[in-house]
LUMLUM-600734 format. One line per 5 residues: number of its first residue (from 1); their letters; for each residue x, z, y of N, C-alpha, C. Coordinates in pm, whole numbers. Atoms other than C-alpha are relative to their C-alpha. Example, Ala and Ser with C-alpha at 12.3 -4.5 7.8 and 13.67 -1.06 7.14 Angstrom:
<nodes>
1> AS> 89/0/-119/1230/780/-450/90/0/120 ~ -82/-6/-119/1367/714/-106/-77/73/109
</nodes>
This chain:
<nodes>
1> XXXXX> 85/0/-120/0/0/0/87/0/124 ~ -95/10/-113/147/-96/358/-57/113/63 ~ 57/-131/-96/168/164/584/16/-67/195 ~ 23/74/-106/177/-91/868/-109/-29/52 ~ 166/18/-103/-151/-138/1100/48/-182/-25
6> XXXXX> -11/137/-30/-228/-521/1068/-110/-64/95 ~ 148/26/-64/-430/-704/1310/-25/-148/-52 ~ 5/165/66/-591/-1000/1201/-121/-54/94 ~ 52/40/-123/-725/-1264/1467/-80/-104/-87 ~ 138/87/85/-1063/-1469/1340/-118/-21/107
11> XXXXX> 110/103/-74/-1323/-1712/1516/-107/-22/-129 ~ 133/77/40/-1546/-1936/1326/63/-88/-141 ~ -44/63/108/-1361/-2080/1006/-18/126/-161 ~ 43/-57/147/-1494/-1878/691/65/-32/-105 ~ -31/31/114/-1329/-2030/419/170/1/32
16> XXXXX> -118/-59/-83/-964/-1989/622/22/133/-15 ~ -49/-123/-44/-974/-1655/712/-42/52/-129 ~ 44/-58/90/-1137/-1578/362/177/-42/-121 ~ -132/9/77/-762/-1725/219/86/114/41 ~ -60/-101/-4/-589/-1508/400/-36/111/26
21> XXXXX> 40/-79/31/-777/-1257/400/49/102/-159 ~ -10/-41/134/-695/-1236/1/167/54/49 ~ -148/-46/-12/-319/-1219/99/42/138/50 ~ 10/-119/-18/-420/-928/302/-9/145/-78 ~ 6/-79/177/-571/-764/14/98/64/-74
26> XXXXX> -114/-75/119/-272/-774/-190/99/92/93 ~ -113/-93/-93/-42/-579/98/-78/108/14 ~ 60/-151/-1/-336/-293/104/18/77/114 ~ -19/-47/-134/-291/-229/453/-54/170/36 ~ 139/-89/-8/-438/139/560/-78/1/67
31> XXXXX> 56/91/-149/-500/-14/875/-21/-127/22 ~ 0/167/-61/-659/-346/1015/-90/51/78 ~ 41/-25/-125/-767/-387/1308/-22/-128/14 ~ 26/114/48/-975/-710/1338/-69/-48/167 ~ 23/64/-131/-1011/-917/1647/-54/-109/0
36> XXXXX> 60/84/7/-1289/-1144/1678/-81/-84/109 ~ -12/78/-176/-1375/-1392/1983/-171/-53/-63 ~ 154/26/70/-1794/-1482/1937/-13/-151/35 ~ -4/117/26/-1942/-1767/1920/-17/-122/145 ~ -21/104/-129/-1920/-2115/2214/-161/-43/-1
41> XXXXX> 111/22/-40/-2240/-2168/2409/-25/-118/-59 ~ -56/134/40/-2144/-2547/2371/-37/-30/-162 ~ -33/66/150/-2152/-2566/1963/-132/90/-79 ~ 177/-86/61/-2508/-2430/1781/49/60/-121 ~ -9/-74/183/-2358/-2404/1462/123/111/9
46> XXXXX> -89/-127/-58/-2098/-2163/1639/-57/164/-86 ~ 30/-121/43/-2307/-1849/1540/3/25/-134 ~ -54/-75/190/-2335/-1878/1165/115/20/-74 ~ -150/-23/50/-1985/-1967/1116/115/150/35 ~ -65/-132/-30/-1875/-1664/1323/-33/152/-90
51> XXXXX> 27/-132/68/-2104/-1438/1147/33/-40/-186 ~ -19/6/130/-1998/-1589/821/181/81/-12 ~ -156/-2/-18/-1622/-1549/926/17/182/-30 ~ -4/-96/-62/-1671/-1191/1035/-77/47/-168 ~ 98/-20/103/-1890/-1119/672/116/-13/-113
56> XXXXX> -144/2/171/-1521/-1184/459/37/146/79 ~ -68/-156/1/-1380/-838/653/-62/95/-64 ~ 75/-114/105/-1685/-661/452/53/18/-120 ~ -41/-13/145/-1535/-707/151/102/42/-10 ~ -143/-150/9/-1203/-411/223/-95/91/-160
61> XXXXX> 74/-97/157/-1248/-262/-145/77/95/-29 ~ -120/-100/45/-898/-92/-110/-19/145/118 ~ -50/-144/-35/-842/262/70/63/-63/141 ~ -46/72/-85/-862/144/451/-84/-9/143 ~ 54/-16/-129/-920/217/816/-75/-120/63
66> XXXXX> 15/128/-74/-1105/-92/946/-61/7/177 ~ 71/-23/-160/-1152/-93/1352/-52/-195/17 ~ 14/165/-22/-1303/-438/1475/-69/32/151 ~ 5/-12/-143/-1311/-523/1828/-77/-144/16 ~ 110/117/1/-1612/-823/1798/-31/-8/142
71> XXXXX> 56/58/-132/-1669/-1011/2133/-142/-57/-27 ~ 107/26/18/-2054/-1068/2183/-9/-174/72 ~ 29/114/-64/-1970/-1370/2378/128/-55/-28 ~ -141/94/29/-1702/-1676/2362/97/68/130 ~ -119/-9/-128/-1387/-1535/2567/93/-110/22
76> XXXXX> -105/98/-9/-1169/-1821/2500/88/58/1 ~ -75/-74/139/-869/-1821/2339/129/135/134 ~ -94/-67/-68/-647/-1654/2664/-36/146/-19 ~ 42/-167/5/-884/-1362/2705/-5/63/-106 ~ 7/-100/141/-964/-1282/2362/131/45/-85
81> XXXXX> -75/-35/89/-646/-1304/2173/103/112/115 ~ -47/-88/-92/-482/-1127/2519/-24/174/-58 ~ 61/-173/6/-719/-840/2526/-1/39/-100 ~ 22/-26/192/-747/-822/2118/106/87/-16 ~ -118/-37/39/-397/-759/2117/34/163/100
86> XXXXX> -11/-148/-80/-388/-466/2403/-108/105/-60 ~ 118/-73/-12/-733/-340/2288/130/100/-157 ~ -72/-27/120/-489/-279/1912/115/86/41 ~ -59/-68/-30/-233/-155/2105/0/133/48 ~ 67/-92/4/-412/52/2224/0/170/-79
91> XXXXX> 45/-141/145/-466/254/1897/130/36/-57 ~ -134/-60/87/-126/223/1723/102/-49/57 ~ -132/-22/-93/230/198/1808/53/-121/-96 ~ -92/125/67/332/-100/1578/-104/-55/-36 ~ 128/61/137/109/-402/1359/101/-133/20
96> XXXXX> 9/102/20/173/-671/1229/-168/-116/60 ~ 166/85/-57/-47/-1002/1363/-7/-150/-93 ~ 46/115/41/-206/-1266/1166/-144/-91/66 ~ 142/52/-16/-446/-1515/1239/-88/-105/-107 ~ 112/6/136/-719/-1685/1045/48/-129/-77
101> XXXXX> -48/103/58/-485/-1997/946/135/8/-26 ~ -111/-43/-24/-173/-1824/918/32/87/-159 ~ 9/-102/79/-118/-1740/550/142/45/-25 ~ -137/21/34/194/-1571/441/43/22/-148 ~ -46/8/96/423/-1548/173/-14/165/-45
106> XXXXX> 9/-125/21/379/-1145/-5/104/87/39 ~ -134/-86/-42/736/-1033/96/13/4/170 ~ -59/43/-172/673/-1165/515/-105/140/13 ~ -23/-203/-45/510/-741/526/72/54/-28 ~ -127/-97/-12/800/-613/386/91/-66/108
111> XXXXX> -94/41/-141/1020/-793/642/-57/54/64 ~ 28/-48/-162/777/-732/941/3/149/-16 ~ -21/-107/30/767/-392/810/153/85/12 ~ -113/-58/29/1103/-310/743/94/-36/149 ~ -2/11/-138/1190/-482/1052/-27/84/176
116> XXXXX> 74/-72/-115/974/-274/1312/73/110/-20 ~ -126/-95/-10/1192/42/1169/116/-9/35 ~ -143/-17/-72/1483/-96/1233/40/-11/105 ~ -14/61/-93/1441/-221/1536/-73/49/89 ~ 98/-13/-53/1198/10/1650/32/84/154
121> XXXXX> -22/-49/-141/1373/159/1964/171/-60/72 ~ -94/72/-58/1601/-99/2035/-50/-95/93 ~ 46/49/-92/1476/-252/2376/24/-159/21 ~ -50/65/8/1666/-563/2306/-105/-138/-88 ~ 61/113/36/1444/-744/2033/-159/71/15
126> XXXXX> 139/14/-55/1087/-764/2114/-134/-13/-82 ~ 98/66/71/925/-963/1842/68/-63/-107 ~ -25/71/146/920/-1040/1501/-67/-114/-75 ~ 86/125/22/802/-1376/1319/50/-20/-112 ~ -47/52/109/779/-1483/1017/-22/-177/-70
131> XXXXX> -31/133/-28/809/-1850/1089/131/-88/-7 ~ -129/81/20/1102/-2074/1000/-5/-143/-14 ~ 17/162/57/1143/-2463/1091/115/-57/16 ~ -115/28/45/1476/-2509/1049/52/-102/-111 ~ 50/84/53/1385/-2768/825/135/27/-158
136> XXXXX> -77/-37/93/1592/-2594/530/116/42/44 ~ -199/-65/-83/1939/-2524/752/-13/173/-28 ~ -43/-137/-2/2046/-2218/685/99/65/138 ~ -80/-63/-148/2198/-2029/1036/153/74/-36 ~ -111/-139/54/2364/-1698/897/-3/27/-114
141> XXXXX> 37/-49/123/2422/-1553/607/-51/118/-87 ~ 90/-125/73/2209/-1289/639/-144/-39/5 ~ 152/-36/52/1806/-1211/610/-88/-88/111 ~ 100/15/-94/1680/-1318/966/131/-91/111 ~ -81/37/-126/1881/-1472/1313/-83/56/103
146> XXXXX> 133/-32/-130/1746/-1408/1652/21/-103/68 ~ 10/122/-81/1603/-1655/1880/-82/14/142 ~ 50/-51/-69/1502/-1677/2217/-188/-58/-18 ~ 96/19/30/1146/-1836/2065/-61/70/-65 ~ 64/-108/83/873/-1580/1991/-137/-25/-111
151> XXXXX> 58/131/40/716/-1844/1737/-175/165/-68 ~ 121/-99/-6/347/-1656/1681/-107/-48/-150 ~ 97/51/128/222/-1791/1304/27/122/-94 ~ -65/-117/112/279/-1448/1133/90/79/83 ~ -83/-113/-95/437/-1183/1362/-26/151/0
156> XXXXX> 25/-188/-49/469/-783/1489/115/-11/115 ~ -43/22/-108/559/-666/1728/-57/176/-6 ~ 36/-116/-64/545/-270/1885/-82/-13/159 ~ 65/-79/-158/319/-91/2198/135/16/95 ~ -95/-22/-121/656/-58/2368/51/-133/58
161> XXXXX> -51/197/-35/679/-477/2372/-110/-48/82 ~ 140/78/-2/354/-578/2387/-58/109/180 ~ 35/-62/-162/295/-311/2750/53/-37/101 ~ -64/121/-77/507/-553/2913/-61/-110/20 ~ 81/85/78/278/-830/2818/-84/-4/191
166> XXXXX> 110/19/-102/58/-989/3175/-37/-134/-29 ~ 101/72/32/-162/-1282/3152/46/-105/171 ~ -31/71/-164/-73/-1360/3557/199/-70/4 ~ -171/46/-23/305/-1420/3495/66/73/149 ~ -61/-54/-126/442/-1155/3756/123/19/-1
171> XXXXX> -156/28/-19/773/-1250/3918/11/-122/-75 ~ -102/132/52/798/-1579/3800/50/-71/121 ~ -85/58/-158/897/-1726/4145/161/30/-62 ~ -105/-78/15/1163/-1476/4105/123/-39/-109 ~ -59/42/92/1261/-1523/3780/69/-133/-25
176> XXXXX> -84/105/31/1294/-1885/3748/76/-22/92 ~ -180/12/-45/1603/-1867/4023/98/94/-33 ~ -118/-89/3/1751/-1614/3850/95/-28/-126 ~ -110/54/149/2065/-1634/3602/-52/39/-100 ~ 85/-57/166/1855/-1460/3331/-40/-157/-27
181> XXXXX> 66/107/30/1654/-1794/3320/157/-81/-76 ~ -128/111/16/1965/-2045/3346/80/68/-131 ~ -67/-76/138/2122/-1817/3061/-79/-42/-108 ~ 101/18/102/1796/-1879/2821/-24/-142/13 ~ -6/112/-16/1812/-2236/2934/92/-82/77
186> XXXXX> -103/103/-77/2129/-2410/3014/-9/-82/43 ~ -47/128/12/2081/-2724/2945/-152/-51/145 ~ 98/6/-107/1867/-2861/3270/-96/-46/0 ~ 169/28/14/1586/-3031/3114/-90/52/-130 ~ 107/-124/71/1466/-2739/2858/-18/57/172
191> XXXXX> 44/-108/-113/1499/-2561/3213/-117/-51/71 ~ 148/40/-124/1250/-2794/3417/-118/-18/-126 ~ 121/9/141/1035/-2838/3049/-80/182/20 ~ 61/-136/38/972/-2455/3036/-38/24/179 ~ 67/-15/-87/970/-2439/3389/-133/-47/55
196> XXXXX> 132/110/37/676/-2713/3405/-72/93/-62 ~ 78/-84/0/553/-2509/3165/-67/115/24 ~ 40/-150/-25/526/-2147/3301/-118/-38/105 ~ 69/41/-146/398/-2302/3626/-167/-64/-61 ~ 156/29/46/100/-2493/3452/-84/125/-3
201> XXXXX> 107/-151/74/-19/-2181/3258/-35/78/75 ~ 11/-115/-119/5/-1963/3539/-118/-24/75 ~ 102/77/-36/-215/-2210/3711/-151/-30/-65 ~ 107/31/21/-479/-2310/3504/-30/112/-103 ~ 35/-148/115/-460/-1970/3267/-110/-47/-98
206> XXXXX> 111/74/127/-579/-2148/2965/37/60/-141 ~ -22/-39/159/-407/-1951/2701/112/60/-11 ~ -100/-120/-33/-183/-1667/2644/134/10/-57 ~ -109/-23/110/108/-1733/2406/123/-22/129 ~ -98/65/-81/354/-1925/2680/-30/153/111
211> XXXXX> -54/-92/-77/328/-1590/2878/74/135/-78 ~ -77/-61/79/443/-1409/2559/158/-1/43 ~ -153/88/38/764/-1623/2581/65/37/143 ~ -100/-15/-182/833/-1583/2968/8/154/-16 ~ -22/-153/-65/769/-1162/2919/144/11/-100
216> XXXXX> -122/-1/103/1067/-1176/2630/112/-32/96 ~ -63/76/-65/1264/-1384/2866/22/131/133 ~ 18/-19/-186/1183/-1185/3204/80/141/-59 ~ -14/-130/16/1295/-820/2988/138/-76/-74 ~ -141/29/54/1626/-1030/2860/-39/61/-160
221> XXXXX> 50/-30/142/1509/-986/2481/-12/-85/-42 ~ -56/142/128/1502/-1208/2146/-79/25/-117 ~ 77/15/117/1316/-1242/1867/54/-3/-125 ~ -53/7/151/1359/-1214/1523/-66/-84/-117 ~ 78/137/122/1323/-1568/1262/70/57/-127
226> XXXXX> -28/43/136/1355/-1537/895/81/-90/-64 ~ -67/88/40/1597/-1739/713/-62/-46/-61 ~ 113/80/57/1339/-1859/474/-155/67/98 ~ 122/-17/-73/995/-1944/618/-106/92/-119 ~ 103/-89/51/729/-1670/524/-136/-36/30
231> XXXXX> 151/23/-33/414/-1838/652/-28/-154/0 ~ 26/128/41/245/-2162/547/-137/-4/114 ~ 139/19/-52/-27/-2250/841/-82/-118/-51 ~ 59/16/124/-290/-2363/629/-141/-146/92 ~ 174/44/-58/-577/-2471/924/30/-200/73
236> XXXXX> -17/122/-37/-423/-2864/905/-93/-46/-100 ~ 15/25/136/-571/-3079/718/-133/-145/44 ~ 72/127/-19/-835/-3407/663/-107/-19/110 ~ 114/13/-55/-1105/-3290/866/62/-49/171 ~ 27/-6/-105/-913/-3299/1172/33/-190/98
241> XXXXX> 20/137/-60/-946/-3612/1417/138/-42/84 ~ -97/23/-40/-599/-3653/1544/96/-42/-108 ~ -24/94/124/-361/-3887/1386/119/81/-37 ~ -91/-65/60/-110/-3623/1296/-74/60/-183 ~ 48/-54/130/-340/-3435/1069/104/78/-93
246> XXXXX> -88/-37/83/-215/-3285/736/144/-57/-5 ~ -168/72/-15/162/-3524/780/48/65/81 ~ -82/-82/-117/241/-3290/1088/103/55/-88 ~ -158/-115/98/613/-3126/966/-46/97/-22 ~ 47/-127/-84/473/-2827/1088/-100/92/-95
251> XXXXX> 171/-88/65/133/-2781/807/54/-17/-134 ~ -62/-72/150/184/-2629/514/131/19/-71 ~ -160/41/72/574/-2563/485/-51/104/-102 ~ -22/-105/52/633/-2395/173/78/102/51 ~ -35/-137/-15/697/-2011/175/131/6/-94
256> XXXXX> -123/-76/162/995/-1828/-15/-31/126/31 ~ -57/-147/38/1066/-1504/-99/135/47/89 ~ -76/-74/-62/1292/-1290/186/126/95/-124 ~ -75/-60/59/1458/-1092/-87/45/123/50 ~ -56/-123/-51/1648/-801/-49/8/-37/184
261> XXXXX> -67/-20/-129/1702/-760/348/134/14/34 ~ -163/-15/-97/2060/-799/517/35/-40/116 ~ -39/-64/-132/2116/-702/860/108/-24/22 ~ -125/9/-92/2292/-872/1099/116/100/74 ~ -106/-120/-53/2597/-641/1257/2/-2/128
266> XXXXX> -38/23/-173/2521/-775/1633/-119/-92/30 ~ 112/58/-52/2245/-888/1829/25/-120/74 ~ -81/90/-78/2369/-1216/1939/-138/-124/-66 ~ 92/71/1/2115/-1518/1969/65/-125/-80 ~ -69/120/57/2177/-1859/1735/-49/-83/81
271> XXXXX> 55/149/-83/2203/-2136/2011/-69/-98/-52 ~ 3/126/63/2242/-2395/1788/-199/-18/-69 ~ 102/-8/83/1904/-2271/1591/-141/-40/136 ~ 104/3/-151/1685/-2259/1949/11/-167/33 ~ -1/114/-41/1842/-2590/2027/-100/-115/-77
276> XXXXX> 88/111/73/1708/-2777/1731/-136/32/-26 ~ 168/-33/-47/1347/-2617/1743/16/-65/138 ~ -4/25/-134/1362/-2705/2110/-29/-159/-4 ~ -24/155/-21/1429/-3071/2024/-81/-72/-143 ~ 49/61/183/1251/-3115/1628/-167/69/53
281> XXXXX> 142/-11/31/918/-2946/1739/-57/56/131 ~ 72/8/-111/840/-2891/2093/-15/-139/113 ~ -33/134/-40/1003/-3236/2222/-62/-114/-83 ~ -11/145/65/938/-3448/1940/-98/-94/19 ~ 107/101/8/635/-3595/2001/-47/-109/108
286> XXXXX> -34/84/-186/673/-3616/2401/134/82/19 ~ -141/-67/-55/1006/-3587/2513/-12/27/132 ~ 66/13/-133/909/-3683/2847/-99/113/89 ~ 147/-106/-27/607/-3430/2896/7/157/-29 ~ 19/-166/49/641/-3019/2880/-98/12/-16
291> XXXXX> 60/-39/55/420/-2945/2623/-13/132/-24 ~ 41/-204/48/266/-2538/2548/94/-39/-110 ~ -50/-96/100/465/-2392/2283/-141/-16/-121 ~ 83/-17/91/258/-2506/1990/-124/-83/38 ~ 124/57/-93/-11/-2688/2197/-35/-130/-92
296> XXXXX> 1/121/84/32/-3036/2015/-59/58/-148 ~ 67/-67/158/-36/-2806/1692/-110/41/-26 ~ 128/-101/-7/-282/-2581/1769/-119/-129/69 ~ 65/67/-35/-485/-2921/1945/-40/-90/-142 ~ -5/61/118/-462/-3073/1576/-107/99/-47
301> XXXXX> 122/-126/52/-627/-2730/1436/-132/-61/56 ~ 108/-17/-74/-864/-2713/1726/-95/-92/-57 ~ 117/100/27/-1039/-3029/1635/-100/29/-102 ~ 94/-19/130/-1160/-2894/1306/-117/93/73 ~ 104/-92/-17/-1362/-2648/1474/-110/-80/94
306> X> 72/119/-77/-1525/-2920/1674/-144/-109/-63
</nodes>
């Protein structure tokens, strides 16, 4: 049984969140904490799917705190998964976060787990993920690397990270002329790409992850990737209307097995590893265009729910 709080983030896909849901199951959490966004004025068949979605958390059969923080109305995805995540923080001092297309491999809770102890009052890393697209490269030759990308398909993260966390981006003026930035982005067109992007989001506040990435950045902090990938996102696939679909790199990598844990000796970031994410899966599609962090992906998902 984990003794980790998990939160698990769920809309309107029933037969999704009912997969990983099972994965949940087998980790026996004592805690979940279940964050649910209601249904879109816009879409009719919105309500049964939500209340179907929301009708797989009834079925906890193991020994297990369940809190659920159900929105009566659509927040969209900034406010809900925002506030979901403070409302959780709220209650406990660490969790793991899944969401409803995000399944993982059975060993990516002992990492985020074993992880959050070790790391749990070191101000330095921020966020944990159990995401890897490294497209098989191996970095180090230990358990995890750190990166300055806080990739969000399977993560944790502590109340002492996440209370840093704003939605408005305060001090980014500031920030992007300061050497912190130019340090997290040398090279000068990741710098005007991310810059492009902060500035959009800030602007049209359409969605909360890309202010994850600037609060990591703004507190000089790093993330922690897996050497093997622990999470297969699952929510690609035929139905959706974009011509990536299931062929995206990105849907369904296989999982491995983490294995024993071995701990790096120094908190030092893998350039090289940031660089080629940077250029294999936020660039690749528009080089030209600063794309969200995931946006091209998550617009592939989106359609299914459409």
């Amino acid at each position: 049984m984990s003794e980790t709080p998990i939160v698990f983030l769920i809309f309107n896909r029933p037969e999704l969140t009912a997969r990983v849901f099972a994965a949940i199951r087998e980790a026996r959490p004592r805690t979940l904490l279940v964050v649910s966004d209601g249904p879109r004025p816009t879409h009719p068949e919105d309500a049964a799917k939500v209340a179907a979605t929301r009708a797989v958390i009834d079925q906890v059969d193991w020994p297990c705190t369940v809190l659920k923080d159900y929105a009566a109305a659509n927040l969209g995805c900034m406010v809900r998964v925002s506030s979901g995540l403070t409302w959780a923080f709220q209650l406990v001092e660490e969790a793991i976060i899944l969401e409803d297309d995000c399944l993982p491999h059975p060993s990516f809770f002992r990492f985020c787990s074993n992880l959050l102890d070790y790391y749990r009052n070191d101000p330095r890393v921020m966020h944990i993920s159990g995401d890897n697209f490294q497209n098989g490269i191996r970095r180090t030759p230990y358990s995890y690397y750190f990166s300055k990308i806080p990739h969000i398909w399977g993560w944790a993260t502590w109340r002492r990270a996440w209370q840093m966390y704003a939605v408005d981006f305060p001090g980014l003026a500031e920030f992007l002329d300061s050497n912190g930035f130019a340090s997290y982005c040398p090279n000068p067109g990741e710098r005007e790409y991310w810059t492009n992007l902060f500035r959009d989001t800030a602007a049209r506040q359409h969605t909360w992850d890309s202010q994850w990435v600037f609060t990591l950045w703004q507190h000089n902090a790093v993330a922690v990737l897996p050497e093997m990938n622990l999470i297969s996102n699952i929510g690609f696939g035929p139905e959706a209307t974009h011509t990536l679909g299931s062929n995206a790199p990105e849907a369904n990598i296989p999982v491995a097995d983490i294995g024993e844990i071995c701990h790096p000796s120094a908190i030092v970031r893998c350039i090289e590893a940031d660089d080629f994410t940077f250029q294999n899966v936020f660039q690749r599609k528009r080089p030209r265009q600063p794309v969200r962090p995931w946006a091209l992906l998550r617009r592939i998902k989106n359609s299914i729910l459409k």
